[in-house]
C-alpha positions as CSV (number, residue, x, y, z in Angstrom):
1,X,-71.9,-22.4,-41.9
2,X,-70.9,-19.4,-40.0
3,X,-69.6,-21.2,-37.4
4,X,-67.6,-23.1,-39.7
5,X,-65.9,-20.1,-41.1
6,X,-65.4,-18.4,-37.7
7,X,-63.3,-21.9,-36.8
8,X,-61.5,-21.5,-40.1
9,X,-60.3,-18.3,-38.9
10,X,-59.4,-18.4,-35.6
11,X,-56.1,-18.0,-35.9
12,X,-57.0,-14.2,-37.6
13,X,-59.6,-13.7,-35.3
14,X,-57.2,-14.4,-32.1
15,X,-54.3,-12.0,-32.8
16,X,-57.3,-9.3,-34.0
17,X,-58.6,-9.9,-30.3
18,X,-55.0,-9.8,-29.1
19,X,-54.5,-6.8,-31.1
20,X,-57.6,-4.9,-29.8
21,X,-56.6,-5.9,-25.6
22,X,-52.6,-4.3,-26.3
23,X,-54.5,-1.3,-27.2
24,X,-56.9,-1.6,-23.9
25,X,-54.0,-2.3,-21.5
26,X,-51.3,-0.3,-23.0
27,X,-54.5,2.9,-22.5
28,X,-54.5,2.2,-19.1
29,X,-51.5,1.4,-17.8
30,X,-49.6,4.1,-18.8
31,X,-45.8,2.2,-17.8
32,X,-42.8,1.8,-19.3
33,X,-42.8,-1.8,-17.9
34,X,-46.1,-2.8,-19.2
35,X,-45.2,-1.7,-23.0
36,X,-42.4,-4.3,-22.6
37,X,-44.1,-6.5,-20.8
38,X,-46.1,-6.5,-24.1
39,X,-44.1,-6.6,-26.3
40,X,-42.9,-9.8,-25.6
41,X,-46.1,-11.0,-24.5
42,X,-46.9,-10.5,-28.1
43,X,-43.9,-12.6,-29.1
44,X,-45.5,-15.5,-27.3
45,X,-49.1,-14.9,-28.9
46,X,-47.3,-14.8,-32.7
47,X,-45.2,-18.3,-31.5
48,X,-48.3,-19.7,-29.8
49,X,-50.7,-19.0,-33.2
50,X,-48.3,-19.9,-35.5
51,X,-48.0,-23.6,-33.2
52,X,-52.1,-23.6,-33.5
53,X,-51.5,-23.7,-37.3
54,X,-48.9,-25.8,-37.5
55,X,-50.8,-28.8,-35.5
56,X,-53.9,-27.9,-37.9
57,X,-53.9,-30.9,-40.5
58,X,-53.7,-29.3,-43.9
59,X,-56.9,-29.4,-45.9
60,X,-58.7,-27.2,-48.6
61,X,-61.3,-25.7,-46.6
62,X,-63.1,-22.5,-47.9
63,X,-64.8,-19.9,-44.8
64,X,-67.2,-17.2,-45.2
65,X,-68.7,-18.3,-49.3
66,X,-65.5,-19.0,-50.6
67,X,-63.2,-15.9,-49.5
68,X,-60.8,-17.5,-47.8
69,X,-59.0,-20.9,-48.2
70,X,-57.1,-22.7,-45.8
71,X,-54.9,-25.1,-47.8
72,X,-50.9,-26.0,-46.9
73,X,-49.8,-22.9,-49.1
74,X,-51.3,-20.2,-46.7
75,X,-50.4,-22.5,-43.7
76,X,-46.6,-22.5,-44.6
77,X,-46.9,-18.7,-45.4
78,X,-48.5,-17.6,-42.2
79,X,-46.1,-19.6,-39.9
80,X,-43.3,-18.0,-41.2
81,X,-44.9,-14.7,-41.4
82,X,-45.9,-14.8,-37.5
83,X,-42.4,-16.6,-36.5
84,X,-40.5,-14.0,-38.3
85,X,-42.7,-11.0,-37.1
86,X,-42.0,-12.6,-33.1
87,X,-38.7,-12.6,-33.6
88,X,-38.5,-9.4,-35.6
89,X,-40.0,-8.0,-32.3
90,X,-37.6,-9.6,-29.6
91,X,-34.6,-8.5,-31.8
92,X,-36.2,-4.2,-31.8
93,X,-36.5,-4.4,-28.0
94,X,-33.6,-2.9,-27.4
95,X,-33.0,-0.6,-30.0
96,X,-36.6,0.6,-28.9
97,X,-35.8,1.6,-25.2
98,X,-32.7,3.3,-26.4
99,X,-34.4,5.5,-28.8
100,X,-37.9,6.0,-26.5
101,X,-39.7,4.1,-29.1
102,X,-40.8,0.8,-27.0
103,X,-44.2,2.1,-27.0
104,X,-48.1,-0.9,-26.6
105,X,-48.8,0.8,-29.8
106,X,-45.6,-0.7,-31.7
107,X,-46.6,-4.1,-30.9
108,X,-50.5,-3.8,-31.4
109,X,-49.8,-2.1,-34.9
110,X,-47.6,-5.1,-35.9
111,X,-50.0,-7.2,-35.0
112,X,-52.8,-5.9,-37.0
113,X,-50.6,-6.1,-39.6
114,X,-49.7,-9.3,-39.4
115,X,-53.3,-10.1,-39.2
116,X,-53.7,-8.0,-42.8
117,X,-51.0,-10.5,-44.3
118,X,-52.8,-13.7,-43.0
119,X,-55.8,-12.8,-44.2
120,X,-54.0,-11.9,-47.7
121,X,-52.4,-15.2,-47.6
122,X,-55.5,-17.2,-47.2
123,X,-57.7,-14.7,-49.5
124,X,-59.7,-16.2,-52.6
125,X,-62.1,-13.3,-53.4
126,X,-60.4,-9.8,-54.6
127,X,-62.3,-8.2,-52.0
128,X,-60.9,-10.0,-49.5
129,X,-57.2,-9.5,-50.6
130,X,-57.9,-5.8,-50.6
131,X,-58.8,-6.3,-47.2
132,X,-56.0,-7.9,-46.0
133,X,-53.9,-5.2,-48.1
134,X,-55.3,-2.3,-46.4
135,X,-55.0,-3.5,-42.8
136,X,-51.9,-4.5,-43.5
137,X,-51.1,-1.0,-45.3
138,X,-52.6,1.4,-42.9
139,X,-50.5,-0.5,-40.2
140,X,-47.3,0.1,-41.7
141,X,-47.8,3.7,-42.5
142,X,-48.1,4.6,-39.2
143,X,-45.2,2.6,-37.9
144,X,-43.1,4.1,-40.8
145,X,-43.6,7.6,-39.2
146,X,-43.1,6.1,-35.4
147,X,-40.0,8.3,-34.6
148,X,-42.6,11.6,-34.3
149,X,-39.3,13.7,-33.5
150,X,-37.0,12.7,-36.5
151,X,-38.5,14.7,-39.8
152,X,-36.6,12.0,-42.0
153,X,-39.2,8.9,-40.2
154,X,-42.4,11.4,-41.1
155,X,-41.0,12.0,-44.7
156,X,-41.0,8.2,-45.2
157,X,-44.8,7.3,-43.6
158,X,-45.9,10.3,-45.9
159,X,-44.1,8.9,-49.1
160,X,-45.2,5.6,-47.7
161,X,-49.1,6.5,-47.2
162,X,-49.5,8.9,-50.8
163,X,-47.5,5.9,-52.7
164,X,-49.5,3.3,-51.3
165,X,-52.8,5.4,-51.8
166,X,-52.0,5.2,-55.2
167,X,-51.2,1.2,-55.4
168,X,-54.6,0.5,-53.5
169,X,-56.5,2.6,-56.0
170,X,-54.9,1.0,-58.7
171,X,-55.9,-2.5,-57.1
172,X,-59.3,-1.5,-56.7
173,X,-59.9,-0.5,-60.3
174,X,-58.4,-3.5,-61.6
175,X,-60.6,-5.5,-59.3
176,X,-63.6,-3.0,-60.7
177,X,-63.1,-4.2,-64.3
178,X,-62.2,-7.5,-63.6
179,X,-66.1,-7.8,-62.1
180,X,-67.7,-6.0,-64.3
181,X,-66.5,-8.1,-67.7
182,X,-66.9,-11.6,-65.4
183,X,-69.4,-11.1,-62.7
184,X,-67.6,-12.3,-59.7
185,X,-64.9,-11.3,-57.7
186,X,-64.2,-15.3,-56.8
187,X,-61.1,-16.6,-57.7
188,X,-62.3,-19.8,-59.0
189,X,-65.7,-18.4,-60.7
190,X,-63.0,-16.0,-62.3
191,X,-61.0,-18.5,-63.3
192,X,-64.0,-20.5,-64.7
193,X,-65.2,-17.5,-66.6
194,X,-61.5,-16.9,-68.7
195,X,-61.8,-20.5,-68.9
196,X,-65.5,-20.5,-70.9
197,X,-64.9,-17.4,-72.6
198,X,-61.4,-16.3,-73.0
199,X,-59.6,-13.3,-71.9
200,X,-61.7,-10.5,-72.9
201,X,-59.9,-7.4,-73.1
202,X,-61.8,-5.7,-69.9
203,X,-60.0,-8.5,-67.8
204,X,-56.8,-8.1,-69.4
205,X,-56.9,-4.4,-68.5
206,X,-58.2,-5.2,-65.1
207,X,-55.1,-8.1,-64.5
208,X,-52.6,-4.9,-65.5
209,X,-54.0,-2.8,-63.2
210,X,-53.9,-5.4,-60.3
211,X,-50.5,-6.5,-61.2
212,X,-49.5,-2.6,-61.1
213,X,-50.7,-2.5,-57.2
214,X,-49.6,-5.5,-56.3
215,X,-45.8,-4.8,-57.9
216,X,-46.1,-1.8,-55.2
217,X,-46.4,-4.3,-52.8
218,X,-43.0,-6.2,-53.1
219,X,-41.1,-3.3,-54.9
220,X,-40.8,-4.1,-58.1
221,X,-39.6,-2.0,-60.4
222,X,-41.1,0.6,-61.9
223,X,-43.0,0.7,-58.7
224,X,-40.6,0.6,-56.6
225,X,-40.4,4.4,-55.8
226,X,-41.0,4.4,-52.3
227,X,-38.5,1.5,-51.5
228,X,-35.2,3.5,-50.7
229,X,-36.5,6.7,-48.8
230,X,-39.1,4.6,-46.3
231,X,-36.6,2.2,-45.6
232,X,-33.5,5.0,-44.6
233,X,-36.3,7.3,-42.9
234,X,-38.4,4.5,-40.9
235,X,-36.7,3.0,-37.3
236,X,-34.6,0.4,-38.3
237,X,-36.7,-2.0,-36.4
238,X,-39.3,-1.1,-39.0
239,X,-37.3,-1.4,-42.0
240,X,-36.2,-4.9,-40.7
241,X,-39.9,-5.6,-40.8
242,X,-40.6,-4.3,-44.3
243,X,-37.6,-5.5,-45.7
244,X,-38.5,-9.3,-44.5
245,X,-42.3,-9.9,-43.3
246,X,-44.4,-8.0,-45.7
247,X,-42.7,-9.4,-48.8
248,X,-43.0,-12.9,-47.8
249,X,-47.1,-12.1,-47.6
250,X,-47.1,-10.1,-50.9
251,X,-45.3,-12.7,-52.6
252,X,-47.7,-15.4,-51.5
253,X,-50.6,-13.5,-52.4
254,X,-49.1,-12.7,-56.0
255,X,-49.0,-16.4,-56.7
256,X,-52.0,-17.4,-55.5
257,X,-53.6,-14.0,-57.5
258,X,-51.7,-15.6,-60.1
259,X,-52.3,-19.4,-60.7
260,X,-55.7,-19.4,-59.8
261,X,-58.1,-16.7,-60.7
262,X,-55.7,-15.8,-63.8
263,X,-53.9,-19.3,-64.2
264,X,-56.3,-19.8,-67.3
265,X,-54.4,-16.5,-68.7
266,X,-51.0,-17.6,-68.0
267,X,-49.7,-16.2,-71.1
268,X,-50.8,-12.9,-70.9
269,X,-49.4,-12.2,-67.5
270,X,-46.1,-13.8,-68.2
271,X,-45.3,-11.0,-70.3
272,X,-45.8,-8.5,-67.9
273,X,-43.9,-10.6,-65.6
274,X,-40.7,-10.8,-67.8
275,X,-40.7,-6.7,-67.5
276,X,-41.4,-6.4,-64.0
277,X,-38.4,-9.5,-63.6
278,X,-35.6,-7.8,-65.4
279,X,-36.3,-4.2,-64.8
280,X,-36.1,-5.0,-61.1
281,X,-33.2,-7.0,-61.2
282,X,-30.7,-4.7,-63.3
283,X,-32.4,-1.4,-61.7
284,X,-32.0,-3.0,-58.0
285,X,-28.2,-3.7,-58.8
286,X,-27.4,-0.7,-60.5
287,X,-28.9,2.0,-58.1
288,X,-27.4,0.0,-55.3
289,X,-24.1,0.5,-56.5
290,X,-23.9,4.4,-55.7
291,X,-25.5,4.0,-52.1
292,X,-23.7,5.4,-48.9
293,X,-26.7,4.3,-46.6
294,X,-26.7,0.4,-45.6
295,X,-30.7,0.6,-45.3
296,X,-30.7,2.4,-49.0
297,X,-28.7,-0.1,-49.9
298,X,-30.7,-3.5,-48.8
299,X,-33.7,-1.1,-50.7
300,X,-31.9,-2.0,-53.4
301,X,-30.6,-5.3,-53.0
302,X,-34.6,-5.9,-52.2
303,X,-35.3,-5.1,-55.5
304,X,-32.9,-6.7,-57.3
305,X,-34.0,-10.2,-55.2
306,X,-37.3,-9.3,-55.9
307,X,-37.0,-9.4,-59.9
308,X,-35.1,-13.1,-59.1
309,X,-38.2,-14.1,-57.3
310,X,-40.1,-13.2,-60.0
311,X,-38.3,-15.5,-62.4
312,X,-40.1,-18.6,-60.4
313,X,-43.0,-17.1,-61.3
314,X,-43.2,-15.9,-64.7
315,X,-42.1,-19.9,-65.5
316,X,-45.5,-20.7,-63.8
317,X,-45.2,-24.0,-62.6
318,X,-44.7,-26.2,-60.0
319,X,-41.4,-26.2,-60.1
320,X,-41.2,-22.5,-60.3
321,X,-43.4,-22.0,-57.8
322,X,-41.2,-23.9,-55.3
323,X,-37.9,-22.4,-56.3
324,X,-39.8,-19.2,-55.4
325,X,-40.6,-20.4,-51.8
326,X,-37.2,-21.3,-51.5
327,X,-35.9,-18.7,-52.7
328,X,-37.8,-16.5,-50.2
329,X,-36.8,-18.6,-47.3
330,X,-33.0,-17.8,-47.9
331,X,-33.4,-14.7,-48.4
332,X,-35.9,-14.3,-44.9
333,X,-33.1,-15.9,-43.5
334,X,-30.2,-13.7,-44.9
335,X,-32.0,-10.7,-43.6
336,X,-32.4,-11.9,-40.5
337,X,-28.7,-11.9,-40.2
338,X,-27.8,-8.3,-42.1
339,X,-30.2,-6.6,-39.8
340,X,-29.8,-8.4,-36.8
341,X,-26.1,-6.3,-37.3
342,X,-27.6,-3.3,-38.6
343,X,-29.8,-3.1,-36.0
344,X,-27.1,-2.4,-33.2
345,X,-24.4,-0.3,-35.8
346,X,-23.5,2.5,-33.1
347,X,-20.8,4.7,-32.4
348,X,-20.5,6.5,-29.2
349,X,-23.8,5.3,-28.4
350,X,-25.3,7.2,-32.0
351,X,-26.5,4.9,-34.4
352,X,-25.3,5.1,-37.6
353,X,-26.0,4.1,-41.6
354,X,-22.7,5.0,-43.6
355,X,-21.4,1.8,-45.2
356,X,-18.0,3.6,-44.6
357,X,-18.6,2.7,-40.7
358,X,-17.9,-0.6,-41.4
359,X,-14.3,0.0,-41.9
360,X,-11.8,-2.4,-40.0
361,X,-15.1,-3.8,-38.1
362,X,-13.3,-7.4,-38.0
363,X,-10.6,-5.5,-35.6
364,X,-14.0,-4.5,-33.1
365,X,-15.1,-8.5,-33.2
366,X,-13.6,-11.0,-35.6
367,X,-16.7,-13.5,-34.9
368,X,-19.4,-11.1,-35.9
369,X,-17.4,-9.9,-39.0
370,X,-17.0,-13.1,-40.2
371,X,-20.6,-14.2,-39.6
372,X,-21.8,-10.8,-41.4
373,X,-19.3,-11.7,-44.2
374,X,-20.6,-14.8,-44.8
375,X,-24.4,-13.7,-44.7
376,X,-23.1,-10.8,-47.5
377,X,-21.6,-13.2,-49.6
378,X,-24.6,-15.6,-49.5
379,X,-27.1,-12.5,-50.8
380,X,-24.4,-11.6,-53.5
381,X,-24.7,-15.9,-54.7
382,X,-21.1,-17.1,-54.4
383,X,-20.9,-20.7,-54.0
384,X,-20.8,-22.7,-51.8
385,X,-23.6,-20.7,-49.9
386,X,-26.8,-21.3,-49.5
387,X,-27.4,-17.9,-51.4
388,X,-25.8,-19.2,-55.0
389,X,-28.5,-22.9,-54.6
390,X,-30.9,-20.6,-54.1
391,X,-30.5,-18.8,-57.9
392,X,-29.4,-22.2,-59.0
393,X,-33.4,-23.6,-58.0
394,X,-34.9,-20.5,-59.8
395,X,-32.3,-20.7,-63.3
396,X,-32.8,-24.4,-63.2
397,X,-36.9,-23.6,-63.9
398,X,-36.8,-20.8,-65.8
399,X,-34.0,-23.4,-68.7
400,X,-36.1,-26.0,-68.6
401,X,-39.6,-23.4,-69.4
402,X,-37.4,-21.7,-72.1
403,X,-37.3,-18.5,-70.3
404,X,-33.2,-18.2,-71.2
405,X,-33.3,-14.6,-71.8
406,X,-34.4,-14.0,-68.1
407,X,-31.5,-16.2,-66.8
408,X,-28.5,-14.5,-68.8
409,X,-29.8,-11.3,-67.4
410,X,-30.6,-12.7,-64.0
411,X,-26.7,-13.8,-64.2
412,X,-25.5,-10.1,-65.2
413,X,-27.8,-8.7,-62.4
414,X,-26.1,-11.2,-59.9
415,X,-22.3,-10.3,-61.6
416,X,-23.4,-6.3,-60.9
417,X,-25.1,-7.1,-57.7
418,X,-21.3,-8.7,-56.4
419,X,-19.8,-5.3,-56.7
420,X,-21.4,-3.5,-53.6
421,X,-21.6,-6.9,-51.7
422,X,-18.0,-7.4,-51.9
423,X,-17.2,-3.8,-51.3
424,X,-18.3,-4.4,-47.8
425,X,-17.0,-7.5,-47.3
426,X,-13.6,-5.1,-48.2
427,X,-14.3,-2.4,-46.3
428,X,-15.3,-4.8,-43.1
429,X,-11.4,-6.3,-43.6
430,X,-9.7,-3.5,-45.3
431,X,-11.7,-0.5,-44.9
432,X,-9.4,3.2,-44.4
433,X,-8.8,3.9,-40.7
434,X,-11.6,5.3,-38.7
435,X,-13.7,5.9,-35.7
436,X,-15.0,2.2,-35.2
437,X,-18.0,0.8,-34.6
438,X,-19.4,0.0,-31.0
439,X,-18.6,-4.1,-30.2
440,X,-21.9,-3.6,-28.0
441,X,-24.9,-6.4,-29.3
442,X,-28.1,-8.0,-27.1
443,X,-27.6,-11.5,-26.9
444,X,-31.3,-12.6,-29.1
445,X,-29.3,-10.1,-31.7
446,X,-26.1,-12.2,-31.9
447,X,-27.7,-15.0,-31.7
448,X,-29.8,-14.5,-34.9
449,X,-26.5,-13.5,-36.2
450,X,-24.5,-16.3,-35.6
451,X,-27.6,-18.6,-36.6
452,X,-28.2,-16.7,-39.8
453,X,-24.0,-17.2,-40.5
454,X,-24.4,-21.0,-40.4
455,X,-27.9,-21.7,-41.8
456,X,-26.1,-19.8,-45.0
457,X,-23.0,-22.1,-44.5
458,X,-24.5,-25.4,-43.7
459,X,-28.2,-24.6,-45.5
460,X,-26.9,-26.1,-49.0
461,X,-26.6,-29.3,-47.1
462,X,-30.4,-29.8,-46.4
463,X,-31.6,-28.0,-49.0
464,X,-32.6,-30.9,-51.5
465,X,-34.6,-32.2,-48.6
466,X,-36.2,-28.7,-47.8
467,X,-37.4,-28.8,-51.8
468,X,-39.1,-32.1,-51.7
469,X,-41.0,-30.7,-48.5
470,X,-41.7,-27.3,-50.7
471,X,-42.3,-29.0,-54.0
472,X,-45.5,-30.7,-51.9
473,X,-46.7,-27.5,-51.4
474,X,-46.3,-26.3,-54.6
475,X,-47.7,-29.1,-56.2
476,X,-51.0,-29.2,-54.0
477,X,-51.4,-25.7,-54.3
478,X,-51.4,-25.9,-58.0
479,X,-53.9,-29.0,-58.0
């Protein structure tokens, strides 16, 4: 029933509404004070639907044929998705109005793509993931290239549209074969076709193709071009967003694309997996090494988390599958906390990127030096942070699945990866003499900070609870 569907996706269909009346009222109102007035009223809308969702009892319900399914999976995903986006916005606010950039059209394009990464989430037809990958896409093209005055922020929406282009056509071919040697574009009838025939060799060329877009997506090496010279040339309240928000989505959608249409083929995508896996892990930590730019740098360190994501994976099972969600969820968190400080890195009131600014910052303000230290050290794994149970979860599945090989190398990766962590943790303590950084920080700012700093601390405590609530998930999902 239409209606059905319609009620399935209400959530998608409120923030597209939303969306559409930001762009009405920012149009006609034409004041500084209404753009901000917006943006936080879009806050509220992303905490408002993501509470609608949250009170929605989790069921497997399919809308429009079987294109979308609403299970506990996509409802976990698209919480934290709109959560993250609110907050994501609150913390840009004022790095916005000091740069000119707090603009209706920031918040409306975030929205929409938000709305693209919902519906990717939820998505059980190809066509409808490629839906929810464009809308999503052309979104963050545009707010890539936001800062119209800075050549750097147009160089990275270019690179960012052409590279993306090229994902999205290799998506769509993959989908093309994949229908033409099954029939369908349905996950399940898919699945049901490998399942009563076997992997032809049409679909297997179809599933590399597809897996080539959708490695784009979350940066994985060797499609992770794009990665380093977006995120230094887009506003850093973009690169926040793309370095936390659209990998979550991507990351969802790859499993789903994974274990369901393709779960009958298991084997045959492993493979490409275990490339994808270590090539982004030793790449990430390597090119990171040589990095003068903090945003070039967490480009890297993306990457390089990325590949450990994929570990979870490639072991495709449940218990993979949940060290991956966890794995995410620190490393949303972590974020959070780097670029909650990047975010406000000024000097005379310039903002600034060279990782040699954070020289002697703990002499500016001991508390947010230490908090930032501690957020470092929980991306680079040391014990007893919540970064090191974090790779302990995704090692732990990949021993028991066999997959040794990708843990010694995962290990190495982490080993390389300490280097330019703990370089900054030295350079915040111990760094050479030099103009300092401004001790200036919004209070939401600090306070994502300082939240970030003890969830890493204190997370390891709760975290055998939080994978009982995941492994739930997981297991559901995977029937």
């Amino acid at each position: 029933m239409l209606i059905d569907s319609l009620v399935a996706l209400s959530p998608e269909i409120m923030l597209s509404i939303y969306s559409m009346v930001v762009v009405m009222v920012g149009v006609f109102s034409k004041t500084k004070s209404m753009d901000v007035s917006l943006l936080w009223l879009s806050c509220l809308m992303f905490c408002f639907i993501s509470l609608i969702i949250a009170l929605t009892e989790p069921s497997d319900i399919y809308a429009f044929n079987g294109a979308f399914k609403l299970d506990g999976f996509s409802q976990f995903f698209k919480i934290v998705i709109l959560l993250s986006s609110g907050l994501i916005l609150a913390m840009s606010k004022d790095y916005l109005s000091r740069y000119n950039l707090l603009n209706f059209e920031y918040s409306a394009l975030i929205c929409l793509s938000v709305v693209g990464m919902m519906i990717m989430v939820s998505a059980s037809n190809l066509m409808a993931v490629y839906l929810g990958l464009e809308l999503q896409s052309l979104s963050l093209y545009v707010i890539a290239a936001f800062r119209r005055d800075s050549l750097k922020s147009t160089e990275a929406g270019l690179k960012y549209f052409v590279l993306g282009a090229l994902s999205s056509g290799l998506f769509l071919y993959g989908a093309s074969l994949v229908y033409g040697f099954t029939g369908t574009t349905g996950f399940e009838e898919i699945s049901g076709v490998i399942l009563d025939e076997g992997l032809s060799t049409g679909v297997l060329f179809g599933l590399i193709f597809i897996l080539g877009g959708m490695a784009f997506k979350v940066s994985a090496v060797p499609f992770h071009m794009w990665t380093p010279d977006v995120y230094e040339g887009s506003p850093t309240p973009v690169t926040t967003f793309f370095a936390i928000v659209p990998k979550l989505a991507a990351i969802a959608m790859l499993a789903r694309l994974l274990f369901v249409p393709f779960g009958n083929a298991i084997s045959e995508w492993q493979q490409i997996l275990v490339f994808l896996s270590i090539s982004s892990m030793l790449i990430g930590s390597i090119a990171a090494i040589g990095q003068s730019n903090i945003k070039r740098l967490m480009a890297y360190s993306s990457i390089s988390h990325i590949g450990f994501a994929l570990i979870g994976l490639t072991v495709g099972s449940s218990e993979g599958l949940s060290a991956v969600i966890i794995y995410m969820f620190i490393y949303v968190i972590a974020n959070f906390g780097v670029f909650a400080f990047i975010l406000n890195m000024q000097r005379d009131g310039v903002s600034v990127t060279d990782i040699s600014s954070l020289s002697l910052y703990s002499r500016v303000n001991s508390i947010r030096a230490f908090c930032l230290s501690l957020i470092i050290l929980s991306l680079a794994g040391l014990p007893p942070l919540v970064g090191f149970f974090g790779k302990v979860f995704i090692f732990k599945a990949a021993i028991n699945s066999g997959f040794v090989p990708l843990v010694i190398v995962g290990g190495l990766s982490s080993v390389i990866g300490a280097f330019y962590y703990l370089r900054m943790v030295y350079l915040i303590y111990f760094g050479e003499v030099s103009d300092r950084l401004g001790g200036s920080m919004p209070f939401i700012n600090q306070v994502v900070l300082t939240t970030s700093a003890i969830a890493v601390t204190l997370g390891s405590i709760n975290l055998f609870g939080i994978q009982g609530f995941v492994s739930v998930i997981s297991t559901t999902f995977l029937g």
